[in-house]
N, C-alpha and C positions, 0 to 999 in steps of 0.2 A: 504494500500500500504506500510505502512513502517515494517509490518513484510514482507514479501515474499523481499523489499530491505534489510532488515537487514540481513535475512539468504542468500542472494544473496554476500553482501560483505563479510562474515562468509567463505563462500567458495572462494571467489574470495583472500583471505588473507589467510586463509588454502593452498590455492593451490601455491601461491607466497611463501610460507615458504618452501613447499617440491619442487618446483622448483629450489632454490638458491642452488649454487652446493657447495659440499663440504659435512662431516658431523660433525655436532651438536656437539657429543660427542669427536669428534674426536678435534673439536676447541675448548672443554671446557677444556678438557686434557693437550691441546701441542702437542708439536712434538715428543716428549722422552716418549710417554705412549704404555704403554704394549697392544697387542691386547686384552689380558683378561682384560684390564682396560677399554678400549672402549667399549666391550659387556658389561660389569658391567652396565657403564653408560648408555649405548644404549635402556637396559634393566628395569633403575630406571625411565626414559624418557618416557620411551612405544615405543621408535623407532622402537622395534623389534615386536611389534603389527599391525596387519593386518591395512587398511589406512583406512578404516570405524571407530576400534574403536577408533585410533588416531582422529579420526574428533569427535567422540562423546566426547570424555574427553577434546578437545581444544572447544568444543560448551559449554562443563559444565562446562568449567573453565571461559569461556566467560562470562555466566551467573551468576555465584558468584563472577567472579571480580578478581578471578585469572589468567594473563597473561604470565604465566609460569616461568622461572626460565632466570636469567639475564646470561649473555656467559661472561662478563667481573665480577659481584659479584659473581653469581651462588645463587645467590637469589631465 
């Protein structure tokens, strides 16, 4: 039971992250950023990747321990 719950909260925290409105890149920028700066980012991010393989690279970073990149360091 605790894998089929683990990949159940996987997705249920996947899916809370693309529901919160606003974008990603567009917070880590500011409000002064060029639209070609936002696709830049958008791009380094995978935002602009279909939302399967966005789930795959947020599962594989799950698994090694990488939580992505912080919106106030950019870690």
């Amino acid at each position: 039971m605790l894998v089929p719950t683990l990949l159940g909260l996987s997705i249920i925290t996947f899916s809370l992250i693309h529901l919160v409105p606003g974008d990603p890149a567009s917070v880590m920028l500011g409000e002064r950023a060029t639209p070609e700066a936002v696709a830049a980012l958008r791009a380094d991010l995978g935002l602009d990747r279909p939302i399967h393989e966005q789930y795959g690279r947020f599962l594989s970073g799950l698994l090694s321990g990488d939580l992505g990149r912080s919106l106030k360091t950019r870690e």
